[in-house]
Structures are given as structure tokens and as C-alpha cells.
ROSE-4610 file (N, C-alpha, C; in Angstrom, 1 decimal, always signed):
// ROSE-4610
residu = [X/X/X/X/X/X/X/X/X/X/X/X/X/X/X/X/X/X/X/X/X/X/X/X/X/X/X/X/X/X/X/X/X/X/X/X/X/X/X/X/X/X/X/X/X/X/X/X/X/X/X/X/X/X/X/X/X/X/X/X/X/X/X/X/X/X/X/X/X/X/X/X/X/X/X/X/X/X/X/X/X/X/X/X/X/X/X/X/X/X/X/X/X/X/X/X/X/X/X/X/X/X/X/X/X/X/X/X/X/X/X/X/X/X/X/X/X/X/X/X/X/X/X/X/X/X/X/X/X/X/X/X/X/X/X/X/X/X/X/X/X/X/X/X/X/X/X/X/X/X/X/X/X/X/X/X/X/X/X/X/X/X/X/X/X/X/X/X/X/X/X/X/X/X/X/X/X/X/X/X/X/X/X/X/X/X/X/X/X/X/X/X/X/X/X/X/X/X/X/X/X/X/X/X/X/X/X/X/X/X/X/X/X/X/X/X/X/X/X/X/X/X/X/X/X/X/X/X/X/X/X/X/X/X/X/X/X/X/X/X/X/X/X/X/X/X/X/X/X/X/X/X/X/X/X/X/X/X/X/X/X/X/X/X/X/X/X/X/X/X/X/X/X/X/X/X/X/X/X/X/X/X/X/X/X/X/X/X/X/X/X/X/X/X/X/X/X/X/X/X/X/X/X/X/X/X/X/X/X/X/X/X/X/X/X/X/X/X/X/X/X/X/X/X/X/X/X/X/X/X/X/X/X/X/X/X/X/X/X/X/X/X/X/X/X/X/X/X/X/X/X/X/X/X/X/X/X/X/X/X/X/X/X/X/X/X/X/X/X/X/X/X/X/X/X/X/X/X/X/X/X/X/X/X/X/X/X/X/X/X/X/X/X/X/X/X/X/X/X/X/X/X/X/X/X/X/X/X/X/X/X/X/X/X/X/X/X/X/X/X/X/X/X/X/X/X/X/X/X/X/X/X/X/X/X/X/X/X/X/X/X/X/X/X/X/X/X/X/X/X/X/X/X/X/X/X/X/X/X/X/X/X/X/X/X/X/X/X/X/X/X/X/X/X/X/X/X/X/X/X/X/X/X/X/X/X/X/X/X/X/X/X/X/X/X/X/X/X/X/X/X/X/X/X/X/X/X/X/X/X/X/X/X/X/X/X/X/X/X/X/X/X/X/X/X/X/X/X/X/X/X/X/X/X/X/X/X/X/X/X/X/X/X/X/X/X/X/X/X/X/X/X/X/X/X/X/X/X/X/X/X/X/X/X]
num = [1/1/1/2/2/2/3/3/3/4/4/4/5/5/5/6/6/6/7/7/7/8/8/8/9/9/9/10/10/10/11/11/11/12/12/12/13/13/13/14/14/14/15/15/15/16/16/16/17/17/17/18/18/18/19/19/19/20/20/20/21/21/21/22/22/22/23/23/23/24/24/24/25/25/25/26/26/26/27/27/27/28/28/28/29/29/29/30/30/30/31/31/31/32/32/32/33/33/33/34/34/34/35/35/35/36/36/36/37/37/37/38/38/38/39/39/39/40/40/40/41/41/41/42/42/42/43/43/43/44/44/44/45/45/45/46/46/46/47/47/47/48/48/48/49/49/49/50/50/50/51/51/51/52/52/52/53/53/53/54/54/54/55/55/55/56/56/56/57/57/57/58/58/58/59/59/59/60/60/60/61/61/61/62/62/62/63/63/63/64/64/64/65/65/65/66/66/66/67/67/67/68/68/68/69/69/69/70/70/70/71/71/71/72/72/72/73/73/73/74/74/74/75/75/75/76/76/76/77/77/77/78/78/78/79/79/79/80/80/80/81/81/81/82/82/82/83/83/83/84/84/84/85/85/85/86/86/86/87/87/87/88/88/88/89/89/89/90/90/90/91/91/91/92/92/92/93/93/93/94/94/94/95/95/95/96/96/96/97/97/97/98/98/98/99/99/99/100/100/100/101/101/101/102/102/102/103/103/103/104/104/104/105/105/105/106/106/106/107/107/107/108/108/108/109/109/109/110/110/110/111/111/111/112/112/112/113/113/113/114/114/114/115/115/115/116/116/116/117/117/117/118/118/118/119/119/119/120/120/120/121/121/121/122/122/122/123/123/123/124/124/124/125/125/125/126/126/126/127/127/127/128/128/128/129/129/129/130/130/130/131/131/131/132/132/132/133/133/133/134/134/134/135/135/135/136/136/136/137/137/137/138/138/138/139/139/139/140/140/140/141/141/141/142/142/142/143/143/143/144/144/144/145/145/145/146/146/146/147/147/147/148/148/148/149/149/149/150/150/150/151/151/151/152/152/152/153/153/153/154/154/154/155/155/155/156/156/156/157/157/157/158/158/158/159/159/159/160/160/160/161/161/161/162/162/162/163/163/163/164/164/164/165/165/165/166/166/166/167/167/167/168/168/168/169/169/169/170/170/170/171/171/171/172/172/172/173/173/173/174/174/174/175/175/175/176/176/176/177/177/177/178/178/178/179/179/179/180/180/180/181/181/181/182/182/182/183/183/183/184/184/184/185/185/185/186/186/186/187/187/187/188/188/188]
x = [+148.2/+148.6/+150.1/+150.5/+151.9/+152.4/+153.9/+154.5/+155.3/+155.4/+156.0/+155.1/+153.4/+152.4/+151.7/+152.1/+152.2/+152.6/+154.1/+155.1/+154.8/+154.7/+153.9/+152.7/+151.9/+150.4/+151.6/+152.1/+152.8/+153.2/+154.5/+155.2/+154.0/+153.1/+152.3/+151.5/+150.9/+150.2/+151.1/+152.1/+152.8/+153.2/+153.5/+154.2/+152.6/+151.5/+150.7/+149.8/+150.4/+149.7/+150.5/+151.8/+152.8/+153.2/+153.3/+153.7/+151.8/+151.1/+149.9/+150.2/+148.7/+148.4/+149.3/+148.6/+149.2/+150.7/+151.4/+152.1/+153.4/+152.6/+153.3/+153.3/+155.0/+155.1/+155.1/+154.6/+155.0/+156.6/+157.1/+158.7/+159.0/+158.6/+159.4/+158.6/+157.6/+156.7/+157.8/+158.2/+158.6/+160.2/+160.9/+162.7/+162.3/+161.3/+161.4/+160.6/+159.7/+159.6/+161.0/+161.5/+163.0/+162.4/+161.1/+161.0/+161.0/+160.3/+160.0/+159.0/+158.5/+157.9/+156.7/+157.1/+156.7/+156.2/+156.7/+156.5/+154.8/+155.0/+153.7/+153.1/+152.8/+151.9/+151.3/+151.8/+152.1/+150.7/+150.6/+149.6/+148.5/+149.3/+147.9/+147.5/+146.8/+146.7/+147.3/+146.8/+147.5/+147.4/+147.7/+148.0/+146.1/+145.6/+144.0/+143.8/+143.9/+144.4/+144.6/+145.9/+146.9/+146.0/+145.9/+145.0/+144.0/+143.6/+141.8/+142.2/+143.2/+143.7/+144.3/+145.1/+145.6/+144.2/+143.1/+142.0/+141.5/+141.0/+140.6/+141.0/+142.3/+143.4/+143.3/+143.9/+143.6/+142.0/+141.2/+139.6/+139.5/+139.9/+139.7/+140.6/+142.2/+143.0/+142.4/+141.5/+140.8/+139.8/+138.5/+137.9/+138.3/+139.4/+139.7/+140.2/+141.3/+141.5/+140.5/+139.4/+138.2/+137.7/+137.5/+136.2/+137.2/+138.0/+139.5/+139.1/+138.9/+139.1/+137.7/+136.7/+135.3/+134.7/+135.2/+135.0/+136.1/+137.2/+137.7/+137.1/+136.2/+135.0/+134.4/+134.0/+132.9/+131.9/+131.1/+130.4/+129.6/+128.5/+127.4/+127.4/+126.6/+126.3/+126.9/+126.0/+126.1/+128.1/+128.1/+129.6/+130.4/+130.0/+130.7/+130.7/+129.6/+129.5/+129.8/+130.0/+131.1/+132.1/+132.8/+134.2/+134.7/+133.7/+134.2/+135.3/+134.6/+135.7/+136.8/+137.1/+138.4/+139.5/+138.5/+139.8/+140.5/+139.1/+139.5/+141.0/+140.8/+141.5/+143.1/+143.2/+144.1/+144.6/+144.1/+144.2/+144.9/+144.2/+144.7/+145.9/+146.4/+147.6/+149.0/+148.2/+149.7/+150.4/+151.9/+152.7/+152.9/+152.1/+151.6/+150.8/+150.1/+148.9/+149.4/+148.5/+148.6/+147.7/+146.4/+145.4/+144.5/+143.6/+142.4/+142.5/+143.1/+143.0/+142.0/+140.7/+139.8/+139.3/+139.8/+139.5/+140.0/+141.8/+143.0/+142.8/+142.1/+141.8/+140.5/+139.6/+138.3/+139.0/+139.7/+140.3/+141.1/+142.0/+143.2/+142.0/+140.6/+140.2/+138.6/+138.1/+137.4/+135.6/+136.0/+135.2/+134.2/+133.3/+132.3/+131.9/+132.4/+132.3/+133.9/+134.7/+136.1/+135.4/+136.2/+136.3/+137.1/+137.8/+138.8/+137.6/+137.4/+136.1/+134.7/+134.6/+133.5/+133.3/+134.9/+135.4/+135.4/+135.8/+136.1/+134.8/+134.1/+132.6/+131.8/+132.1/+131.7/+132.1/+133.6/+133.9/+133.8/+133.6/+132.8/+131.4/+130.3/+129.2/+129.3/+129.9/+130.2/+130.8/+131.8/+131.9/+130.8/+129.5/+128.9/+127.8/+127.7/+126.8/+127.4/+128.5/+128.9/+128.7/+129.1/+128.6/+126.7/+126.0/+124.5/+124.7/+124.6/+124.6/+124.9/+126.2/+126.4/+125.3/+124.9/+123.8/+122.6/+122.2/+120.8/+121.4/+122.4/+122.6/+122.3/+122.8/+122.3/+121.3/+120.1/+118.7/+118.5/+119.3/+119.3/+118.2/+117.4/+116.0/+116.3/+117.2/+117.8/+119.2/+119.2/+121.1/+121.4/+120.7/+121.4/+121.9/+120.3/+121.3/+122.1/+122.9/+123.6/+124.5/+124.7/+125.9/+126.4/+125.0/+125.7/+126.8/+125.9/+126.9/+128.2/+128.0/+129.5/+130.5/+130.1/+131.1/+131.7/+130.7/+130.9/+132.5/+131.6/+132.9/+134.4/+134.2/+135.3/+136.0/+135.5/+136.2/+136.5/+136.0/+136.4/+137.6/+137.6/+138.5/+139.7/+139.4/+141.0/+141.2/+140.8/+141.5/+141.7/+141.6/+142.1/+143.7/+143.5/+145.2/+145.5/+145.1/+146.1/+147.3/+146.5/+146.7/+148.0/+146.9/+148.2/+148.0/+149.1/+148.8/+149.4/+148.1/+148.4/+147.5/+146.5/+145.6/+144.7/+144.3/+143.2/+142.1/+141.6/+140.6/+140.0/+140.9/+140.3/+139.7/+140.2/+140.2/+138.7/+138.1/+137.3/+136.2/+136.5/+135.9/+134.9/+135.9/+135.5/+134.7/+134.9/+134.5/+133.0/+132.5/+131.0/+130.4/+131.3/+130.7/+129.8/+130.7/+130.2/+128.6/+128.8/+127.6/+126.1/+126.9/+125.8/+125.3/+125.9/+126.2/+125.0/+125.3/+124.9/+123.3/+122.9/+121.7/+120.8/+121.3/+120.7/+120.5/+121.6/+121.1/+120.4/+119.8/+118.6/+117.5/+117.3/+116.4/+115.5/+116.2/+115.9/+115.1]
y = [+125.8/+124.4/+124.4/+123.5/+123.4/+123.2/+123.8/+124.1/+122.5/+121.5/+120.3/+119.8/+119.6/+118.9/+119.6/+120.9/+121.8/+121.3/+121.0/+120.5/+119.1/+118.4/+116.7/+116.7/+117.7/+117.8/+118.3/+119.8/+120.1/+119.0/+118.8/+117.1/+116.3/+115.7/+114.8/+115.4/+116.4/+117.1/+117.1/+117.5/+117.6/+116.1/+115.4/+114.4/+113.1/+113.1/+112.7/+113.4/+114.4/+114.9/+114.7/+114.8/+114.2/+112.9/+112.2/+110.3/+109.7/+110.2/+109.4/+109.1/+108.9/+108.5/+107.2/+106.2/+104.7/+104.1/+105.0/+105.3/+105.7/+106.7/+107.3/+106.4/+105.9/+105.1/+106.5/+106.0/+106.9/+106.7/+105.6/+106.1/+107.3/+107.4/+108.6/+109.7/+109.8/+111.0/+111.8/+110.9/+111.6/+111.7/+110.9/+111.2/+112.5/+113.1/+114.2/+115.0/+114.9/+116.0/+116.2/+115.3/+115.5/+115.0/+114.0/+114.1/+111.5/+111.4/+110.3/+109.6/+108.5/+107.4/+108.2/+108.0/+108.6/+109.9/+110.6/+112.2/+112.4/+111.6/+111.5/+110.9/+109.7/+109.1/+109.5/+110.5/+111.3/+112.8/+112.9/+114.0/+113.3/+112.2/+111.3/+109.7/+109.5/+108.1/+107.3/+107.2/+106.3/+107.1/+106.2/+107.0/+107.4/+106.6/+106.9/+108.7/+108.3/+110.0/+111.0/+110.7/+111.9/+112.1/+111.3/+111.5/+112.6/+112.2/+112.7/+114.5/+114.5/+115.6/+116.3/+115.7/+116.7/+116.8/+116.1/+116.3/+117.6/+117.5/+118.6/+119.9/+119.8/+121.0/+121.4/+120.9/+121.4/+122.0/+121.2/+121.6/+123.2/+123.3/+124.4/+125.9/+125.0/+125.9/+126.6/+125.8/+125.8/+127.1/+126.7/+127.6/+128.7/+128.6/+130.3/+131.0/+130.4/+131.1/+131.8/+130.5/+131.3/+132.2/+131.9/+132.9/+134.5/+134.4/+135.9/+136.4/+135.6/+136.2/+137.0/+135.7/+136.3/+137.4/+137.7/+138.7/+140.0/+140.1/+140.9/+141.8/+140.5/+141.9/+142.6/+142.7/+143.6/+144.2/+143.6/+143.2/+142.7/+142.2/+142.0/+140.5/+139.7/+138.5/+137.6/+138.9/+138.0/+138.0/+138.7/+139.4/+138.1/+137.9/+136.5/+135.1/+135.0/+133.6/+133.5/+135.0/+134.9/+135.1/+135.4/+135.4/+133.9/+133.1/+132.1/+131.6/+131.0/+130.2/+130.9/+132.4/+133.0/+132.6/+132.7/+132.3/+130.9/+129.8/+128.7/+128.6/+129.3/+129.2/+129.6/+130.9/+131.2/+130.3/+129.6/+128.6/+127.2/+126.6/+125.5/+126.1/+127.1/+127.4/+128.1/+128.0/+128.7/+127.3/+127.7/+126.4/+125.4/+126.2/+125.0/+123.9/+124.2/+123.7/+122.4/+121.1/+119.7/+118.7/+119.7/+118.8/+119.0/+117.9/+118.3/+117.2/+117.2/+116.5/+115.2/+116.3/+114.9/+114.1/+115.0/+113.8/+112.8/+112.8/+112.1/+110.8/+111.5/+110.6/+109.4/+110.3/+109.2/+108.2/+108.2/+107.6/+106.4/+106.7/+105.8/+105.2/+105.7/+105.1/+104.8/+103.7/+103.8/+103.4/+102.5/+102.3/+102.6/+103.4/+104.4/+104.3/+103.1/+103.0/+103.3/+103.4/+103.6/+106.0/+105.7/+107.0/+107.8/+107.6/+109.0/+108.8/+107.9/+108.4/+109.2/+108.7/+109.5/+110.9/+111.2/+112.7/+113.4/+112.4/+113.3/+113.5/+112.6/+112.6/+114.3/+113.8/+115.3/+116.9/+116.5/+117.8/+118.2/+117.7/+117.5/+118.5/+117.7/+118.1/+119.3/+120.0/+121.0/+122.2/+121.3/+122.4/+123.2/+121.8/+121.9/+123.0/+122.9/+124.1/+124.8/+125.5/+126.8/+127.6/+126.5/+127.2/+127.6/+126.7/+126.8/+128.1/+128.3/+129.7/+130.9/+130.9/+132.2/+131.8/+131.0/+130.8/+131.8/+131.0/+131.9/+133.2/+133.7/+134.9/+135.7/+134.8/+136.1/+135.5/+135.1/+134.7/+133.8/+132.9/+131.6/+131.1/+131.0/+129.9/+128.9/+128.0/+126.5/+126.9/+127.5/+127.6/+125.7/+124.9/+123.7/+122.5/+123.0/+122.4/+123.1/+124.4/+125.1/+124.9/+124.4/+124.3/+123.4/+122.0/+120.7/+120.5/+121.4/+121.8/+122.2/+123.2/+123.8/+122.8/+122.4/+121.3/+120.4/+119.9/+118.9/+119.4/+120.3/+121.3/+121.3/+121.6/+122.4/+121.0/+119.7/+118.5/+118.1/+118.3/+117.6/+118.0/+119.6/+120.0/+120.4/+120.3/+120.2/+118.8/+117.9/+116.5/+116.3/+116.8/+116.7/+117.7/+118.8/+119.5/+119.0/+118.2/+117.2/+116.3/+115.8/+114.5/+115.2/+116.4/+117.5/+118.9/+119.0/+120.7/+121.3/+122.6/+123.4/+122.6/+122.2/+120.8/+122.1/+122.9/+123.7/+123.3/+122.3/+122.1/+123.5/+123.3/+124.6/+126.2/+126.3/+127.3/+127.3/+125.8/+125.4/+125.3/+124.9/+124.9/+126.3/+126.9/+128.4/+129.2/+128.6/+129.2/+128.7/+127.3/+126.4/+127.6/+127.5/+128.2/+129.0/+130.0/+131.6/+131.6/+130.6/+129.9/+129.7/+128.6/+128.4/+129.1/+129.9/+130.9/+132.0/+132.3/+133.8/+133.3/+132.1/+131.3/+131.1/+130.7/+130.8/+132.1/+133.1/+134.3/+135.1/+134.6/+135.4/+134.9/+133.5/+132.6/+132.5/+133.6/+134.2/+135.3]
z = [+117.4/+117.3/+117.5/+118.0/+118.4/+117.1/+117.7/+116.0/+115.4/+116.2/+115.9/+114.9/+115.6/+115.4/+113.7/+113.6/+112.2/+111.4/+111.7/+110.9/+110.5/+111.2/+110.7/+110.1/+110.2/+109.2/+107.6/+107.7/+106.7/+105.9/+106.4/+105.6/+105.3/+106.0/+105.7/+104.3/+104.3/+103.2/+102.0/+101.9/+101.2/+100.6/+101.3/+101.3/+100.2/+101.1/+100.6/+99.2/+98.9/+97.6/+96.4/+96.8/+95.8/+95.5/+96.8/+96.4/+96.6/+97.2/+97.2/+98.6/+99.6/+100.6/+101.2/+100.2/+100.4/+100.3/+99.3/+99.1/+99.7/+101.1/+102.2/+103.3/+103.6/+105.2/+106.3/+107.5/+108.5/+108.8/+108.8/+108.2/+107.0/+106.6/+105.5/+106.1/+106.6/+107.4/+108.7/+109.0/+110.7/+109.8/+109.0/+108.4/+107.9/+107.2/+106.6/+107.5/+108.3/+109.5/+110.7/+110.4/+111.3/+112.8/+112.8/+114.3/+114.3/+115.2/+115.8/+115.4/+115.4/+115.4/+116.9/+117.5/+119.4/+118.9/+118.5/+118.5/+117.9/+116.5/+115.5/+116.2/+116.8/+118.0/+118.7/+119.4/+120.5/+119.9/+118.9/+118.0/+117.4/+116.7/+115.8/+116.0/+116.7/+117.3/+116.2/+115.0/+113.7/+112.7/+111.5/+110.0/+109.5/+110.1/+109.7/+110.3/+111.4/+111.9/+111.9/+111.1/+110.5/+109.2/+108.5/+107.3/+107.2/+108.3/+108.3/+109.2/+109.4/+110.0/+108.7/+107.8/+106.8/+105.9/+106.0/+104.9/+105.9/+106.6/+107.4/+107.4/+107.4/+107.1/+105.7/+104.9/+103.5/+103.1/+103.3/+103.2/+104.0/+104.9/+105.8/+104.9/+104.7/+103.9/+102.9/+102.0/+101.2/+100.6/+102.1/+102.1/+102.7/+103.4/+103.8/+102.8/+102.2/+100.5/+100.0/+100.4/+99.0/+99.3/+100.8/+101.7/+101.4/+101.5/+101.4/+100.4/+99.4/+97.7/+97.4/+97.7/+97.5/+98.6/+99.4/+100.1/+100.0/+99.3/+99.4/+98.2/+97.3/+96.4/+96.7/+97.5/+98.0/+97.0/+96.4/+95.1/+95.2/+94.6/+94.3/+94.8/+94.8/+94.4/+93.3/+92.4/+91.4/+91.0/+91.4/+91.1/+91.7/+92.8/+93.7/+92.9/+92.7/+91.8/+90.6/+89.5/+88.7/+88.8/+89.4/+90.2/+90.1/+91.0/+91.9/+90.7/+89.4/+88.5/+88.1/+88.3/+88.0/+89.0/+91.0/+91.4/+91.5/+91.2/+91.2/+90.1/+88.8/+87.9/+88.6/+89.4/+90.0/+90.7/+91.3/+92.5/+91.4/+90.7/+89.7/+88.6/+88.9/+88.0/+88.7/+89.8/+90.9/+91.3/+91.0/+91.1/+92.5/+93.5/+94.5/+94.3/+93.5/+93.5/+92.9/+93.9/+94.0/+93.6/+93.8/+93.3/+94.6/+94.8/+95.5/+96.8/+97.8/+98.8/+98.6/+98.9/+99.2/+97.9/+96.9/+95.2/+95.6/+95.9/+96.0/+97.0/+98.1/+99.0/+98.9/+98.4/+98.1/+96.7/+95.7/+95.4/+95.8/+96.8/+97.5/+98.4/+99.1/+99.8/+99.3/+98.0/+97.6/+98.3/+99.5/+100.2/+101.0/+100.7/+101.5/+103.1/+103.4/+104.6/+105.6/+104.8/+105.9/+105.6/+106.9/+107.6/+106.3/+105.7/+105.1/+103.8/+103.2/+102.0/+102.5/+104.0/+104.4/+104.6/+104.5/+104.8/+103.6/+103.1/+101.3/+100.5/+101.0/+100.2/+100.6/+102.3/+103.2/+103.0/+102.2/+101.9/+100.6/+99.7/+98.3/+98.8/+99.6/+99.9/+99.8/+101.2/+101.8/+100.8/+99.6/+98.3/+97.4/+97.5/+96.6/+97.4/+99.1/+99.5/+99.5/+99.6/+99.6/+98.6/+97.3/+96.0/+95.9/+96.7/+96.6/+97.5/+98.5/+99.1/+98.4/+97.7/+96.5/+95.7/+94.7/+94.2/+94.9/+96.3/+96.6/+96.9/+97.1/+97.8/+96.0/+95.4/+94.0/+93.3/+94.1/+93.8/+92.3/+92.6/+91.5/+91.4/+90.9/+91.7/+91.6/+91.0/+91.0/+91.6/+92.9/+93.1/+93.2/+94.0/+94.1/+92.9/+91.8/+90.2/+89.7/+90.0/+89.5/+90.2/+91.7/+92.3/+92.4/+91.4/+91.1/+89.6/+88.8/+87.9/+87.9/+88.6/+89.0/+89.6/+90.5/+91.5/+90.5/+89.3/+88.7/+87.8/+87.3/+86.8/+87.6/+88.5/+89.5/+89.8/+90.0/+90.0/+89.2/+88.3/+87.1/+86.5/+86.1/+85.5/+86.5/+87.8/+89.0/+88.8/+88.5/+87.7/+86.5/+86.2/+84.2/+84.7/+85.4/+85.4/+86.3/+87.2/+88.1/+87.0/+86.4/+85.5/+84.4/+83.8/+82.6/+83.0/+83.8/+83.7/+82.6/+82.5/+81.6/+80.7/+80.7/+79.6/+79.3/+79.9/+78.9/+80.0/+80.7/+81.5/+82.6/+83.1/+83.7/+83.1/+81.8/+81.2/+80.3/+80.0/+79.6/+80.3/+81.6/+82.9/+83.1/+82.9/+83.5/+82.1/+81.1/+80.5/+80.4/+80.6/+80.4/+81.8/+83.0/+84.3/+84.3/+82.8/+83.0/+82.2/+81.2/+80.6/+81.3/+82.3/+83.0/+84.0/+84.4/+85.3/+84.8/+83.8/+83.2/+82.8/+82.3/+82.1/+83.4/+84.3/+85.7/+86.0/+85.9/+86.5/+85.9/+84.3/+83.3/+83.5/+83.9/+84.4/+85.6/+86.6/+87.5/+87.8]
């Protein structure tokens, strides 16, 4: 990716997880990327665009994180899907950490029919099968009520430490997880 067109997703990501989507003019987008009106045009037809370009990017940032962590176990299954809520925990307490793109977004964009809630809804989904696959990979027989659980979890309590970090949510989070976690996999 061109490194200009980097830099305008970066600022934008950044820019939109801290002041809010709506919040963000493409004036303050291109003064703090140091570039143009033209330049950002020139990459993202409009702000709808750019949007659905930084959701994409973070989503992707996301799972590669995860996919890193859960494979640098080299471990069981079941080993993976109890894991998963430790590194989420890591992930919601490292001082990057902003919150959840497409929560943020389906929010600012409540409408199910505009394109950026359609995205956020989609990457939601897409959270909730990844977790169903660890599920069947460590022979859940319910992995997809277990990966609704979880998701529910995993959103909920990455919005309670959006709101207060350091609230204890995540830590509670993780600890119902291991609950249900450990239930499904005796159940099995």
C-alpha cells in the first residue's frame, strides 16, 4: 500500500476512535496527515470510503493479532479457546487499546441499511465464526451457542472498558468465559 494512502487510513483510525466518526471533518483528517483535500480523494472516493477502509483495516489488524497469538500456541484446541479470553484481556489493557472499531461505528451509524453498519454488523459475524471454529476444532457440540456467548461477552465487556478502563469488565469477562468454556468442553 502506498505509504501516503497508510498514513491517511493511520490518522483516520486514530483520529476516528478517539473524537468519534461524526465527529471527524476530512479537514482535520488531511491537517493532521500533513497531506490535501486532493490527495485523500485521490485514495478514498468520500468519507463513506475512508470509513469502511479504516473498518476493514482494523478488523483485519485485529484478526492477525489474534490469529499470531493463537497459533504461536501450538496447543491443543482446547488450549486455543481457553486462551482466546486471556489475550483478549491483553489486547483490552495495553495502552493502545481504543475500543472496537466496528462497535464504534455501528453506533455513530445506527441504520442497517447504510453501508458502514452493514460492515460492522459483518464483522461482528465474522468474530462470532471464528470463535465457532475454535469451538468445533475442540469438538464443542454447541460451538455456535458457545461462540454466541462468548462474542456477547467479548462485546460487551470491550464496552464497559471503553466507557471505564480498568472497570473490572474484562477481568469478569474472562472469568464467566472460562465458566462456560470449561461447561461446553465437559458437555462434550
Amino acid at each position: 500500500m502506498n505509504a501516503l494512502k497508510q498514513k491517511i487510513l493511520q490518522v483516520s483510525t486514530d483520529l476516528f476512535q478517539t473524537r468519534g466518526i461524526n465527529s471527524t471533518g476530512v479537514d482535520t483528517i488531511v491537517a493532521v496527515a500533513g497531506t490535501t483535500k486532493m490527495t485523500l480523494y485521490k485514495y478514498f472516493e468520500n468519507k463513506e470510503e475512508l470509513i469502511l477502509a479504516v473498518l476493514q483495516q482494523s478488523h483485519q489488524d485485529f484478526q492477525d493479532w489474534m490469529n499470531e497469538k493463537l497459533g504461536g500456541l501450538g496447543g491443543s484446541p482446547n488450549e486455543k479457546i481457553q486462551k482466546l479470553f486471556e489475550f483478549i484481556e491483553e489486547w483490552v489493557t495495553s495502552p493502545s487499546f481504543t475500543g472496537i472499531a466496528f462497535i464504534k461505528a455501528s453506533a455513530e451509524f445506527p441504520n442497517e441499511e447504510n453501508r458502514i453498519h452493514q460492515l460492522s454488523s459483518q464483522q461482528s459475524r465474522e468474530f462470532r465464526q471464528f470463535i465457532t471454529k475454535l469451538a468445533q476444532e475442540a469438538n464443542i457440540k454447541d460451538a455456535e451457542g458457545l461462540a454466541l456467548q462468548l462474542s456477547i461477552l467479548f462485546e460487551g465487556a470491550v464496552q464497559a472498558e471503553q466507557i471505564k478502563r480498568g472497570s473490572g469488565a474484562i477481568k469478569s469477562a474472562k472469568k464467566a468465559a472460562k465458566t462456560l468454556i470449561d461447561l461446553a468442553i465437559k458437555q462434550s
